[in-house]
ROKOLBA-693956 format. One record per residue (C-alpha): x, y, z; residue in one letter. Coordinates in steps of 0.05 Angstrom, whole numbers, plus 32768, in hexadecimal, padded with zeros to 4 digits. Each point is the difference from the previous one (the first is absolute). Last residue first. Example, Ala and Ser with C-alpha at 12.3 -4.5 7.8 and 13.67 -1.06 7.14 Angstrom:
<keros>
<kero><xx>8111</xx><yy>7FEB</yy><zz>808F</zz><rest>s</rest></kero>
<kero><xx>7FE5</xx><yy>7FBB</yy><zz>800D</zz><rest>a</rest></kero>
</keros>
This chain:
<keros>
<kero><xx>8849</xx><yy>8711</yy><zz>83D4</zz><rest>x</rest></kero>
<kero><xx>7FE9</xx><yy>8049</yy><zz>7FFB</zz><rest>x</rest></kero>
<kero><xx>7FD7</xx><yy>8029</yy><zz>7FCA</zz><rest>x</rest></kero>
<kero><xx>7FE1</xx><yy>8047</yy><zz>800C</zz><rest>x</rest></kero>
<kero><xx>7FCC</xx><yy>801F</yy><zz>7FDF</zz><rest>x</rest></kero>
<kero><xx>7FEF</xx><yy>804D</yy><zz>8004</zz><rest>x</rest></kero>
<kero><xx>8003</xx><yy>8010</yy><zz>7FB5</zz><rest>x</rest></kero>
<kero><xx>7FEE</xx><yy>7FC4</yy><zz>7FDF</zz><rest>x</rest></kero>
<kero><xx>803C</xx><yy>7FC4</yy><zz>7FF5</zz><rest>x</rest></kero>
<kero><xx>802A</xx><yy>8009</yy><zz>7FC1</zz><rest>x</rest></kero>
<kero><xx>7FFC</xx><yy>7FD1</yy><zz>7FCC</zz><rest>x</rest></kero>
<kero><xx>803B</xx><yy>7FDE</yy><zz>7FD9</zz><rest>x</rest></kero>
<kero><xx>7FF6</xx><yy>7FE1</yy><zz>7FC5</zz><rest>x</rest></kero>
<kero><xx>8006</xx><yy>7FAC</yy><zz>7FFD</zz><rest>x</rest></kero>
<kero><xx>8034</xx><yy>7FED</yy><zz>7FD7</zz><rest>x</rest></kero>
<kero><xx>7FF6</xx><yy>7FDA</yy><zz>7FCD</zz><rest>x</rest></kero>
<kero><xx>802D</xx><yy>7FC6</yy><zz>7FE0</zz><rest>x</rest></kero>
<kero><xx>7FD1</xx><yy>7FCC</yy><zz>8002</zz><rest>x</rest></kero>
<kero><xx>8025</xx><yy>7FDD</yy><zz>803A</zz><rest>x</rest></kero>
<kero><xx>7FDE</xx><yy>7FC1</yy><zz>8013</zz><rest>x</rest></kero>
<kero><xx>8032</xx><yy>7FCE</yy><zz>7FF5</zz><rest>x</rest></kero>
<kero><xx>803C</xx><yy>8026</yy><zz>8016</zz><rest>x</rest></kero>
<kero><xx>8030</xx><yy>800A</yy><zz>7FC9</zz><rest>x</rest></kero>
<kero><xx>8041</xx><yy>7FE5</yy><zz>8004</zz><rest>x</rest></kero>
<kero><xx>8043</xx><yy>802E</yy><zz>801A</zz><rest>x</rest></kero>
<kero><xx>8030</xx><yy>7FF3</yy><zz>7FC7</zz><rest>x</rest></kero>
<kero><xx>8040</xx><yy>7FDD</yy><zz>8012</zz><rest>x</rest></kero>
<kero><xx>8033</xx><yy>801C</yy><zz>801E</zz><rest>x</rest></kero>
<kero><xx>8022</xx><yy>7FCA</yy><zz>802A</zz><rest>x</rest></kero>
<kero><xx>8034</xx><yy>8016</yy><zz>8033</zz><rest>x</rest></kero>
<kero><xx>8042</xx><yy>7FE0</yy><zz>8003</zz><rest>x</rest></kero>
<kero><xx>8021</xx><yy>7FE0</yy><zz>8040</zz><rest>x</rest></kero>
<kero><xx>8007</xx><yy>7FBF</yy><zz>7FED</zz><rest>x</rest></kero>
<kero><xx>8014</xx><yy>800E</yy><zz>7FB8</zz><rest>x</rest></kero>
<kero><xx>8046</xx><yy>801C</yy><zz>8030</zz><rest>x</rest></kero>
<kero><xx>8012</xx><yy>7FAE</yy><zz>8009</zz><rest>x</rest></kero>
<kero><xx>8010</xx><yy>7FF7</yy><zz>8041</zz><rest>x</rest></kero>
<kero><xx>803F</xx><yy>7FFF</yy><zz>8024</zz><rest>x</rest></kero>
<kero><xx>7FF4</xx><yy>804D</yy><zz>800D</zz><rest>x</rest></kero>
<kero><xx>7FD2</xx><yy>7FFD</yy><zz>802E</zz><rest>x</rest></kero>
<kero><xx>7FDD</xx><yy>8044</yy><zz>8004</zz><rest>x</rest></kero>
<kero><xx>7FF1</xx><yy>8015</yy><zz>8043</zz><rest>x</rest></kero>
<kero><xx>7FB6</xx><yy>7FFD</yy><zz>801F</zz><rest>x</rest></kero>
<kero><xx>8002</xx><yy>7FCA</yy><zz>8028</zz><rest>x</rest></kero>
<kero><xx>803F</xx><yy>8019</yy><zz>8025</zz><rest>x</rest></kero>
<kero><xx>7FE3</xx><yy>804C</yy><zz>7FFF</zz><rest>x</rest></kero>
<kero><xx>7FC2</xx><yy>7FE4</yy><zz>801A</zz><rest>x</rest></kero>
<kero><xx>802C</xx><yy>7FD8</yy><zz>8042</zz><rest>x</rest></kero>
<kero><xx>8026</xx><yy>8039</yy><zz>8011</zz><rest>x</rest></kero>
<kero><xx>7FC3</xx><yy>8034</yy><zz>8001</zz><rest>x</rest></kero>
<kero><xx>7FE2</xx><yy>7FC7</yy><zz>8030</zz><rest>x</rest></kero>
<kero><xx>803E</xx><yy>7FFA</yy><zz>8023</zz><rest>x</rest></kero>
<kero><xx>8003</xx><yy>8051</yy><zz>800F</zz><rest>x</rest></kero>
<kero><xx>7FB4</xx><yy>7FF9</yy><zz>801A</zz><rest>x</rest></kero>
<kero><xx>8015</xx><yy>7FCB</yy><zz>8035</zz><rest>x</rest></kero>
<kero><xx>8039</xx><yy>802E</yy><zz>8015</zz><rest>x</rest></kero>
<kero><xx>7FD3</xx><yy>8042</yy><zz>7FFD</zz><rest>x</rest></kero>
<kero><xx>7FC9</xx><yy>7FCF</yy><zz>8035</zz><rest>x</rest></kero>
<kero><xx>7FC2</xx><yy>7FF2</yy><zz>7FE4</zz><rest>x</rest></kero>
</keros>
């Protein structure tokens, strides 16, 4: 990608991205409602539990 083709990408987020201020600002507002409960939380956490001396974990 070429800085000139990069430059009209930043161009063309910051266009999509800018507030339009024809519209109605209760377009832009952020609901807060209350986060619901997963299904199969029970509310536990589970402890935490060191691994033996001399174990290693890796992913």
């Amino acid at each position: 990608m070429t800085e000139m083709e990069f430059n009209r990408l930043l161009d063309d987020v910051r266009t999509s991205m800018a507030m339009d201020f024809d519209e109605h600002p209760s377009a832009y507002s952020v609901s807060l409602d209350p986060v619901p409960q997963a299904a199969n939380d029970n509310g536990l956490e589970w402890p935490f539990i060191p691994f033996p001396q001399g174990w290693i974990a890796s992913c």
